[in-house]
C-alpha positions in Angstrom: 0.4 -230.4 -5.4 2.7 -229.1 -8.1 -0.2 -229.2 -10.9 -2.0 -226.9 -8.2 0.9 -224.5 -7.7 0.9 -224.5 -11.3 -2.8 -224.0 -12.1 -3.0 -221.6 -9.2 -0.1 -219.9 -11.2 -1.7 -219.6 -14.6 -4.7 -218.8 -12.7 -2.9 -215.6 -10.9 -1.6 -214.8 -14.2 -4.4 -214.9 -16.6 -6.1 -212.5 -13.6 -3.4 -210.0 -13.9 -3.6 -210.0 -17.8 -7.0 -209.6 -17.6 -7.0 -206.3 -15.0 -4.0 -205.3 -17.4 -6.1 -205.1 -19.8 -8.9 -203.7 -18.4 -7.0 -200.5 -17.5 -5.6 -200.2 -20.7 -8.7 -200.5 -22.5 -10.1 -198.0 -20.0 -6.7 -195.8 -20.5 -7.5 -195.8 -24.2 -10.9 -195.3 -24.4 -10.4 -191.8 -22.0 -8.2 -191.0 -24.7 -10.7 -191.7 -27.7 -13.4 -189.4 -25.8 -10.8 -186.5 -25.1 -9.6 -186.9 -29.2 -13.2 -186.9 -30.0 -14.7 -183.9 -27.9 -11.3 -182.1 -29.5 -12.9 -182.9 -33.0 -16.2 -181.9 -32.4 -14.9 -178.6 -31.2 -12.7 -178.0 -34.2 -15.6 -178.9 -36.1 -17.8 -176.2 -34.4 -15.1 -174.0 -34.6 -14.7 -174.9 -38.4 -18.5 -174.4 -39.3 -18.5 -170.8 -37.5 -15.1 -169.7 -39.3 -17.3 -170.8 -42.9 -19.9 -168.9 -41.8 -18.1 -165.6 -40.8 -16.3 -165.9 -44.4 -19.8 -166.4 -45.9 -21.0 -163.2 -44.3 -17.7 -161.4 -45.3 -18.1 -162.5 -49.0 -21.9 -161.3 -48.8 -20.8 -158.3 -47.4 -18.0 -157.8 -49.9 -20.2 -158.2 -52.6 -22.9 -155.4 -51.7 -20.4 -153.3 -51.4 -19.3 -151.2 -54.0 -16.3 -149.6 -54.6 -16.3 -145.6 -54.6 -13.1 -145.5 -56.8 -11.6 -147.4 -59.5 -8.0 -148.9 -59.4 -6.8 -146.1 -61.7 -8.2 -143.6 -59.4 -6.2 -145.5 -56.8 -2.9 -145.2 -58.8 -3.4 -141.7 -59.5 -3.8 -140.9 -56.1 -0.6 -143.2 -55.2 1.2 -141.5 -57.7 0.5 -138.0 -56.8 1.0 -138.9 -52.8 4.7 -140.6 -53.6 5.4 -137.4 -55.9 4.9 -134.8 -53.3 6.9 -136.5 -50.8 9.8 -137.3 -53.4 9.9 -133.0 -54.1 11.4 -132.3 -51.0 14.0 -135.3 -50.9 14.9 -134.0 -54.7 15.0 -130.4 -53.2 17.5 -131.3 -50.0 19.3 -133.6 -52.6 19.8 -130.6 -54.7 20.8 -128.4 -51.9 23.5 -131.4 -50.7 25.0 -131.5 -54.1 25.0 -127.2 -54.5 26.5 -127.9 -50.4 30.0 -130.0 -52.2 30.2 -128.4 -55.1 30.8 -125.0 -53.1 32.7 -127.2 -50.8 34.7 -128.4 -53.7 35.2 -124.7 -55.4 36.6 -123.9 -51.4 38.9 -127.1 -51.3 40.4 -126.6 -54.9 41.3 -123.0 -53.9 42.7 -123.7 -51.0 45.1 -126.6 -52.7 46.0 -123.8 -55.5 47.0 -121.6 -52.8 49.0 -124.2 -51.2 50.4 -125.3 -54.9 51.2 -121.4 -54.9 52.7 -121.5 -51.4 54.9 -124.5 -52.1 56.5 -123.2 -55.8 57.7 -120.0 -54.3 59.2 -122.2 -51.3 60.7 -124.6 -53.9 62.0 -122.3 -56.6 65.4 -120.2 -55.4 65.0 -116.4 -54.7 67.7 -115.8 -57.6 66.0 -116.9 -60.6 63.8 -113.9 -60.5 65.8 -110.7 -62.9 65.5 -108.5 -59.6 67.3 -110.7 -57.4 69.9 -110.9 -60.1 69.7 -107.3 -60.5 69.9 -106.5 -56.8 72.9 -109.3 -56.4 75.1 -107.8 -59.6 74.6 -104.4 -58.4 75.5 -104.9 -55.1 78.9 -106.7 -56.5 79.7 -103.7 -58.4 79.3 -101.3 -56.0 82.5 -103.9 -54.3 80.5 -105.9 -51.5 81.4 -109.5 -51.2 79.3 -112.5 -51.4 78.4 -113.6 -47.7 77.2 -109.9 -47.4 75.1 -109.7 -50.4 73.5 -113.1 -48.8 73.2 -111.4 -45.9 71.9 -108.3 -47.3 69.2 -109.8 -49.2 68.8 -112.9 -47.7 69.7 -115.5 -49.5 72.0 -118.5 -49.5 75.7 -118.0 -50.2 75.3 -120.4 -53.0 72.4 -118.6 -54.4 74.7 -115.5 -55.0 77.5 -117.3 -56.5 75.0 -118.5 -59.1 73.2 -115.6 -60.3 76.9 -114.0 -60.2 78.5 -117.0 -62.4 75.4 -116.5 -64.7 75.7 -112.8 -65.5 79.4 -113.6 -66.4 78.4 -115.7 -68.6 76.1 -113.4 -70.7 
């Protein structure tokens, strides 16, 4: 009884290996047809894509050229010359744009320079401020009035005064 169980078991086995491989030779074969029909279309697709390129080359070769390359390149050049003249002329009218710009800005920081040195330098250091101040001390006014007078600083008219002494 057990050499049965056993035969019947080698039996039930070699059975399933057999339907195993079966599918799997039926599994791979579906997949041989499918990769073949998939060359046989690239193929066809292949030998119409060598023809097209055979036609194209035919066709290419009656045809001939109306120009010549250096007709081409004259052509080119004239075409990129005409569009570069009006970029050269708005360049030129950007750079005549900040150079007047430029002329504005340094006048204006001369006239601020200007501003600045007759806010810097004192009033008396001009001969008619000195003039004014020595006059006005001679006729007997004293020195917070000629400051007031002409106005200045108090310090101011004690300078010029001290200077003309000194002369």
């Amino acid at each position: 009884m057990n050499f049965e169980l056993i035969l019947l078991a080698f039996g039930v086995i070699f059975l399933i290996s057999l339907v195993y491989s079966y599918m799997r030779d039926t599994e791979n074969s579906r997949q041989i047809r499918f990769l073949a029909n998939t060359m046989d279309n690239f193929n066809k697709q292949m030998f119409e894509l060598e023809r097209k390129v055979e036609n194209i080359n035919l066709a290419l070769k009656k045809y001939k050229p109306q120009s010549s390359l250096e007709d081409i390149d004259k052509k080119l050049e004239m075409e990129l010359a005409s569009m570069a003249e009006p970029i050269a002329h708005s360049l030129n009218e950007v750079q005549s744009a900040f150079s007047h710009f430029k002329v504005q800005i340094e006048s204006r920081l001369e006239h601020v320079e200007d501003g600045m040195k007759s806010m810097i330098m004192p009033k008396s250091l001009t001969g008619l401020d000195d003039q004014k101040i020595i006059s006005l001390y001679k006729q007997g006014m004293d020195e917070e009035t000629i400051a007031r007078e002409l106005a200045l600083s108090k310090g101011e008219v004690e300078f010029a005064l001290k200077i003309s002494k000194m002369q």
